[in-house]
TINUSE-693549 format. One line per 5 residues: number of its first residue (from 1); for each residue x, y, z of C-alpha. Coordinates in Angstrom, 1 decimal, decimal comma. Example, Ala and Ser with C-alpha at 12.3 -4.5 7.8 and 13.67 -1.06 7.14 Angstrom:
BEGIN
1) 12,3:-4,5:7,8; 13,7:-1,1:7,1
//
This chain:
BEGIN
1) 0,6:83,1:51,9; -1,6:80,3:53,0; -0,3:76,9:52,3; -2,9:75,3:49,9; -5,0:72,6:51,0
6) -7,1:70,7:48,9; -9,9:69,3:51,0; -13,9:67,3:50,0; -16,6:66,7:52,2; -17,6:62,8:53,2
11) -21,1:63,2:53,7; -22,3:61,1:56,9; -25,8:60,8:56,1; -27,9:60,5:52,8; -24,6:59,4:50,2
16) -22,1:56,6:50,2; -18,9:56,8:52,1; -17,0:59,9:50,9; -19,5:60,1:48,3; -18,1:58,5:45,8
21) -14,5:57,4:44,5; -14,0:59,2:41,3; -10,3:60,3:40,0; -7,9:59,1:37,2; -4,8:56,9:36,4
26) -2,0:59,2:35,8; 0,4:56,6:35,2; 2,4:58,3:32,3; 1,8:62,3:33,7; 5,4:62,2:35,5
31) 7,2:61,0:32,6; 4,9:63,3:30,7; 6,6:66,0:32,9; 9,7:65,1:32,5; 9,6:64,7:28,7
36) 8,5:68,3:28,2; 4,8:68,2:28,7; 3,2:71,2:30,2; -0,8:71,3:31,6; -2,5:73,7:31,5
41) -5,8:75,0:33,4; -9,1:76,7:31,4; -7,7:79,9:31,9; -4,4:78,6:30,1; -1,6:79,2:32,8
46) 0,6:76,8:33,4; -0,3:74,0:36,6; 0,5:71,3:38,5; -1,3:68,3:36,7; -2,2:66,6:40,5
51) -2,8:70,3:42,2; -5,7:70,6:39,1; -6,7:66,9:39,4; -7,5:67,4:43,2; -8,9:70,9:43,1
56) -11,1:70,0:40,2; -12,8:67,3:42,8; -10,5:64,1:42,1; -10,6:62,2:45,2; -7,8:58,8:44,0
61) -5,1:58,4:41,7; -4,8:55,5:39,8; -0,9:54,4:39,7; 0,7:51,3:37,8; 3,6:49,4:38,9
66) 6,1:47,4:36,4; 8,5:44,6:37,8; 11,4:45,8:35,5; 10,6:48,0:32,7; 14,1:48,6:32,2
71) 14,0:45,0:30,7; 11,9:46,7:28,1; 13,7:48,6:24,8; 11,5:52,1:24,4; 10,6:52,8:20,7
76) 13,5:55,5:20,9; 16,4:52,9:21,6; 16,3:53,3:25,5; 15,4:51,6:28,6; 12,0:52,0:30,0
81) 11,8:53,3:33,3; 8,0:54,9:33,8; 6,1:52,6:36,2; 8,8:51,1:37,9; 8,7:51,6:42,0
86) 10,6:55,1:42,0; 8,1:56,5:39,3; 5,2:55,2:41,3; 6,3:56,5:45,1; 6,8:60,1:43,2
91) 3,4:60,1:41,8; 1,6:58,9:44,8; 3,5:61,2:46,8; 2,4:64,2:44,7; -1,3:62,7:44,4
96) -1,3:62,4:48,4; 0,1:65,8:49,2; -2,9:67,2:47,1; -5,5:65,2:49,3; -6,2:62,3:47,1
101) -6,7:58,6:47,7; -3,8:56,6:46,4; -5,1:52,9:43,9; -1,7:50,7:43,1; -2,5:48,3:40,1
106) 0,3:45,7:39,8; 1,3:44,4:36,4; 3,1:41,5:37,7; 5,1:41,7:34,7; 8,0:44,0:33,9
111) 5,5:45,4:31,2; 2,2:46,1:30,2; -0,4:43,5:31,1; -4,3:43,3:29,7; -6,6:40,3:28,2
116) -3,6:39,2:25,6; -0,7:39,4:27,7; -0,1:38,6:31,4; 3,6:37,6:30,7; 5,7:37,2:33,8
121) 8,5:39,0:35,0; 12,0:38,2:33,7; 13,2:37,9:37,1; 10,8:34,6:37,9; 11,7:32,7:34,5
126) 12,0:28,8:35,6; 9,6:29,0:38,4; 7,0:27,2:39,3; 4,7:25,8:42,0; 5,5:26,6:45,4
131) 8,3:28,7:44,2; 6,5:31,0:41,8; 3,9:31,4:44,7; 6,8:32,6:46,8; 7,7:34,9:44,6
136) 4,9:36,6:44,4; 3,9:36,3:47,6; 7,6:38,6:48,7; 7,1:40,8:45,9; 3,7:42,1:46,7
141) 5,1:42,2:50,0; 7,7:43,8:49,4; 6,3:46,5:47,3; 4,1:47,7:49,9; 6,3:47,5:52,9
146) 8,4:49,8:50,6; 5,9:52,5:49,8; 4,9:52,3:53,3; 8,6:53,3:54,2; 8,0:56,0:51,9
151) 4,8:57,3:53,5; 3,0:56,3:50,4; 0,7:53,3:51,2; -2,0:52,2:49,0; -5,5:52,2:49,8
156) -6,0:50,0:46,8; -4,0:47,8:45,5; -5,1:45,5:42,5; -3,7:42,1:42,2; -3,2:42,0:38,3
161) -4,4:44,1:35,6; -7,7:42,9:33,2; -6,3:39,6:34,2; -9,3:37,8:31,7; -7,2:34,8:30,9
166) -4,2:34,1:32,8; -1,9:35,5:35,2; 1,8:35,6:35,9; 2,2:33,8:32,3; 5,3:32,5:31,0
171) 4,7:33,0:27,0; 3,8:36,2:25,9; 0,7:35,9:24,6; -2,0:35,2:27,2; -2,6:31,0:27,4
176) -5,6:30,8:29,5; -6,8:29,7:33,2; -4,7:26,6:34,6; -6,8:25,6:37,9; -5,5:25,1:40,5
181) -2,0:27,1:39,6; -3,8:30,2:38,8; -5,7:29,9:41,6; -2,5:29,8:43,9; -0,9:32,5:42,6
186) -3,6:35,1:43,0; -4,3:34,1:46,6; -0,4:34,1:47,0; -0,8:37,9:46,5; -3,7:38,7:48,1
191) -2,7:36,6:51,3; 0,1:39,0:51,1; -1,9:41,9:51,4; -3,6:40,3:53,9; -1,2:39,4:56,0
196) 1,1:43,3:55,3; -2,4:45,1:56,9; -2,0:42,7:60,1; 1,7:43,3:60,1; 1,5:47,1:59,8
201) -2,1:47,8:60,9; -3,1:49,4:57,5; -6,6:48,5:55,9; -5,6:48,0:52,2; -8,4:47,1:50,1
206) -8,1:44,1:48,0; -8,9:44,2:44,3; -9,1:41,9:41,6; -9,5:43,4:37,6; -11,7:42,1:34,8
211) -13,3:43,8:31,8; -16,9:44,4:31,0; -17,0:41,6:29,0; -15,6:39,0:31,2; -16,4:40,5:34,8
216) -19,7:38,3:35,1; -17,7:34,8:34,0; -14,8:35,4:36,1; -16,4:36,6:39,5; -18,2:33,1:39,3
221) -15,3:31,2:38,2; -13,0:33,0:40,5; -15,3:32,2:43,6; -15,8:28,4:42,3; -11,9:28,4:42,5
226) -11,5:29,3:46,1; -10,2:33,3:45,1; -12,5:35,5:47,7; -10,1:37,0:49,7; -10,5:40,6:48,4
231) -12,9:43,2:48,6; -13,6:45,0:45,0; -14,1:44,0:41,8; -12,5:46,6:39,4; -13,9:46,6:35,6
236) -12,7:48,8:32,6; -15,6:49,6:30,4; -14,2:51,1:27,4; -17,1:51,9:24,7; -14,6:51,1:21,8
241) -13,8:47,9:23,4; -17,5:47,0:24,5; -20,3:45,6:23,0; -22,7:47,4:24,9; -25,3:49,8:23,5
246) -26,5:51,3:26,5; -25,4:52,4:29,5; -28,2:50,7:31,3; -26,6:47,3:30,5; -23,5:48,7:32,6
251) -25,9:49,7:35,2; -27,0:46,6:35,5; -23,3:45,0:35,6; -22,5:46,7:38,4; -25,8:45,9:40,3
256) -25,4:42,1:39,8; -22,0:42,2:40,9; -22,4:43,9:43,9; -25,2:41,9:45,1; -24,2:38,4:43,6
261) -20,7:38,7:45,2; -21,3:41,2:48,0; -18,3:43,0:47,2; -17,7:47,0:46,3; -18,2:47,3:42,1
266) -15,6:50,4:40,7; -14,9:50,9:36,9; -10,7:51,3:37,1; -10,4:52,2:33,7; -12,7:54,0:31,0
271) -12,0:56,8:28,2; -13,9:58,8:25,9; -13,3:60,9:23,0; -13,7:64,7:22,5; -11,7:64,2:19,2
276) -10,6:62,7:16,5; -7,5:64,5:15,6; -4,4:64,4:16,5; -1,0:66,0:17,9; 2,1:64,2:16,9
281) 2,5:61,1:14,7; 2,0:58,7:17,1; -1,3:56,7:15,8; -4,2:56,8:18,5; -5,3:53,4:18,7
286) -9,3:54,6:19,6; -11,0:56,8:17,2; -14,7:55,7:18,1; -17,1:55,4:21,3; -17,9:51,9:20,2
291) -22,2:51,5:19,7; -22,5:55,0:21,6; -23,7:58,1:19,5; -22,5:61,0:21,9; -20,9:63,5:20,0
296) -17,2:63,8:19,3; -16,4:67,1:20,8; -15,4:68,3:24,4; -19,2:68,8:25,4; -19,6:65,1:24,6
301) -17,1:63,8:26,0; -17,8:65,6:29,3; -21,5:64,2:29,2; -20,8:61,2:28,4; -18,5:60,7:31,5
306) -21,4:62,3:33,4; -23,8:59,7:32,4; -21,2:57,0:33,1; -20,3:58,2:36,8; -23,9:59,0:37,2
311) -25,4:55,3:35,9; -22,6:53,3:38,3; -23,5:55,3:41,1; -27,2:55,0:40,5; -26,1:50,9:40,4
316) -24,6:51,2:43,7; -21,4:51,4:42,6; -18,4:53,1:44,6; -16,2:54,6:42,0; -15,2:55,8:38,9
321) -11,4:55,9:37,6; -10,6:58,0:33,9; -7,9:55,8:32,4; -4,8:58,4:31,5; -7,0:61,9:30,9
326) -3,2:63,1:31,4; -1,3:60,7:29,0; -0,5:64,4:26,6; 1,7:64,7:23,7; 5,6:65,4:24,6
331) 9,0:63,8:23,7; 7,9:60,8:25,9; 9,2:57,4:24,2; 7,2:53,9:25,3; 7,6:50,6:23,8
336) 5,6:51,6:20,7; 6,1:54,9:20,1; 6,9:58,7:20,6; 4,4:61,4:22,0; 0,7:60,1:23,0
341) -1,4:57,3:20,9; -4,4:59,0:23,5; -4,2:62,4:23,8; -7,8:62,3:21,9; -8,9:60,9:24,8
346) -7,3:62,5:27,5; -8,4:65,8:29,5; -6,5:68,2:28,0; -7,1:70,1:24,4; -3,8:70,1:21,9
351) -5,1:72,8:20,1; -5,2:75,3:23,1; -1,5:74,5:24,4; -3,2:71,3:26,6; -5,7:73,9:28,2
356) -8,5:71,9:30,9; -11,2:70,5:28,7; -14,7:71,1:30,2; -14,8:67,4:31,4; -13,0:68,1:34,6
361) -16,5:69,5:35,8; -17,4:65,9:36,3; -15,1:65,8:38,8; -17,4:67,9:41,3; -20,0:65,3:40,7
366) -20,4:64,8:44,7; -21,1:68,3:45,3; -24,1:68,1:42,2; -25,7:65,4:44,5; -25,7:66,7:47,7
371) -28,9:68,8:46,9; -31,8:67,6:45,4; -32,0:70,4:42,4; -28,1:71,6:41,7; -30,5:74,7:40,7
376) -32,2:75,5:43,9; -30,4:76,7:46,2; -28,2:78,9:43,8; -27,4:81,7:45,8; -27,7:80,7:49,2
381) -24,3:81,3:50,6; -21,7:84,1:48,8; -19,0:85,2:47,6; -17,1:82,1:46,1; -14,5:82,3:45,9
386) -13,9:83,9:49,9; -11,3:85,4:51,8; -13,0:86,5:55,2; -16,3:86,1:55,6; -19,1:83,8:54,0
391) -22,2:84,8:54,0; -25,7:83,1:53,6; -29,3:83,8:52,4; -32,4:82,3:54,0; -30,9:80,4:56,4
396) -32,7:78,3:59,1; -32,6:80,4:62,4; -30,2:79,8:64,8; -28,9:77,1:61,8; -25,1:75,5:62,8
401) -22,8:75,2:59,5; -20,2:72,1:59,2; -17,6:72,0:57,4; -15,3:68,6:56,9; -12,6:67,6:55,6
406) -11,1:65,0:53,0; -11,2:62,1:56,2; -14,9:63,1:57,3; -13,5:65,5:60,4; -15,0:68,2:60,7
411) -13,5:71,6:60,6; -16,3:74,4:62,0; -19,3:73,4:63,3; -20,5:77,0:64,3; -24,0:78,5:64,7
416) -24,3:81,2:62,1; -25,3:84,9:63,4; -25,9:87,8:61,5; -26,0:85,4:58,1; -21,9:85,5:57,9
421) -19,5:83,0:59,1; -16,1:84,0:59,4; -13,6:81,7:57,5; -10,4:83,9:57,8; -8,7:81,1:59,9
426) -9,4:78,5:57,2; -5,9:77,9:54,6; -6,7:78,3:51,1; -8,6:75,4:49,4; -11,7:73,8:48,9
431) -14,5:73,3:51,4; -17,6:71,8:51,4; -20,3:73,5:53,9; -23,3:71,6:55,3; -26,9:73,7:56,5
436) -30,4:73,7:56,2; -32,5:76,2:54,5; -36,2:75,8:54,4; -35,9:72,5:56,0; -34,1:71,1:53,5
441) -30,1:70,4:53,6; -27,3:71,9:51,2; -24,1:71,2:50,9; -21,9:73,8:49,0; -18,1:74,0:47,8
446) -16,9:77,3:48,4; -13,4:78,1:47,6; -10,9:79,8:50,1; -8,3:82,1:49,0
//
């Protein structure tokens, strides 16, 4: 049997750099696993949750990283432990051996952190000043020398999550931007990023993490306050959340970012509905898209997500993370309660035994741009899935195929004869091949069994 090998295609000409970023945080899917949850594909067998991820088209998992979450009491009477630094090396080591990009967001709490809370680790109570920039400087440190060691290093890391009105906070409850503290302790961080990629010759991208709301204010404030060392701006654009109407306005977001701060524009977290209902009796805390009118139902929720890839890539935009499409109902306990407050949300129907929703077609939204009509060249190159040969229709004479890989290499570059290519030496996965017919190029997935 051929060891499976999940692989995309980074188009060098005509699209951004691997396309585009698009994938999911799938923070909760291992303790998910380990709590009795089981995902399942279309077809309703039983699979891998990353294996289906990447060979759906995912191309980076979204990861986030508590200080101590044992600190925290789970709404069953134990200690949390999802999200601490073991949970995240076995996710990222799962998402990585299924050919996707690996995005660390760190809470810089032992806890959940968003726009009310940004509360600080237990272990840096009493700091402050220089100290508490120490701290944090080591820790970021720290965490990526150690999933380095563990062959797991990021290729995003996020210094705070939806960090809208404070950081590293010492009262629960979010109490606003103290200048220049605030200012110290992200640049602690992400001189520690800095200063891991020249230690280790890596090339870890630098993020900071606002919302829709807020992303405008703080990219100016941020800049007024000396914080540029980093090289995305992350946003989470949830429609319950927002007060958009339109997509367009999100469009537009992302354009003035990108050009106002010159610096890469992904959404890191969204979700959308495909139901109402529910699977245990855990509450789900959305039950609306907010001002959108897209129906309720799987086919909504997959065109939705379509239009919302589709309108940050038209912005210029370089990615789109799902927010926990596998967060599922099982006997998992968090701080609040028991089974999933989002399965509504997530990728996966209830009613079917968690079988793929028809959103994960999203997912092959590279492969719908690299023709002009996804109709056209229907056709052209057959069977899919193949075993031994492929073979094409109409194809440019004397017209060389490419084929590449997850990091742009190419795998065949081979002049077609006789209208077949032989791809028996290729292990099973996904492809992506690259010719002309009629003058114009295609690039197709085929599968390989």
């Amino acid at each position: 049997m051929k060891k499976i090998v999940v692989l995309f295609l980074i188009f060098s000409a005509g699209l951004q750099a691997q396309c585009f970023t698009i994938g999911a945080d799938l923070s909760y899917t291992n303790a998910v696993l380990s709590n009795g949850g089981v995902y399942r594909d279309s077809n309703n067998n039983i699979v891998n949750p990353y294996a289906l991820f990447a060979q759906k088209g995912a191309n980076m998992i979204r990861m986030r990283l508590f200080h101590t979450p044992q600190n925290v009491t789970s709404s069953c009477g134990n200690a949390i432990s999802a999200n601490d630094i073991n949970d995240v090396i076995s996710g990222f080591t799962s998402a990585k051996a299924n050919g996707m990009k690996l995005n660390l967001a760190i809470h810089y709490g032992d806890y959940f952190n968003d726009p009310n809370t940004q509360k600080r680790p237990q272990a840096w109570n009493g700091l402050s000043g220089v100290a508490l920039q120490n701290a944090i400087y080591n820790y970021t440190f720290t965490v990526l020398q150690t999933l380095k060691n563990n062959n797991v290093t990021p290729d995003v890391v996020a210094i705070g999550n939806e960090t809208t009105w404070g950081f590293v906070d010492d009262t629960s409850t979010t109490n606003g931007w103290t200048w220049p503290e605030d200012a110290n302790k992200f640049n602690s961080a992400l001189t520690a990023v800095t200063d891991f990629n020249a230690s280790n010759n890596t090339t870890i991208k630098k993020a900071l993490h606002f919302t829709d709301s807020t992303a405008s204010w703080l990219a100016g404030l941020f800049t007024s306050q000396g914080i540029t060392n980093y090289d995305i701006i992350g946003v989470s654009f949830y429609p319950f959340f927002s007060n958009y109407t339109s997509l367009t306005q999100l469009g537009n977001l992302v354009s003035s970012l990108r050009t106002t701060y010159n610096k890469d524009i992904m959404l890191f977290e969204t979700g959308l509905l495909w139901t109402t209902g529910n699977s245990d009796s855990y509450s789900n805390f959305i039950n609306t898209n907010g001002n959108f009118s897209y129906p309720i139902t799987p086919t909504g929720q997959k065109q939705f997500f379509n239009d919302i890839v589709t309108t940050v890539y038209n912005a210029g935009g370089k990615g789109v993370l799902y927010w926990e499409p596998g967060w599922i109902s099982s006997t998992f306990c968090d701080k609040w309660g028991q089974g999933s407050s989002y399965e509504n949300l997530s990728f996966f129907n209830f009613s079917t035994g968690n079988s793929a929703l028809p959103i994960f077609d999203v997912f092959n939204f590279c492969n719908g741009l690299s023709i002009n009509d996804p109709n056209k060249n229907e056709g052209v190159i057959y069977p899919n899935p193949a075993k031994e040969f492929i073979y094409f229709k109409d194809l440019n004479e004397n017209s060389q195929v490419v084929v590449y890989d997850v990091f742009g290499r190419i795998i065949l570059n081979k002049k077609v004869t006789e209208n077949k290519l032989d791809v028996s030496e290729l292990n099973s996965g996904i492809y992506y091949f690259e010719f002309y017919v009629n003058e114009s190029k295609v690039a197709k997935k085929i599968v390989i069994n």
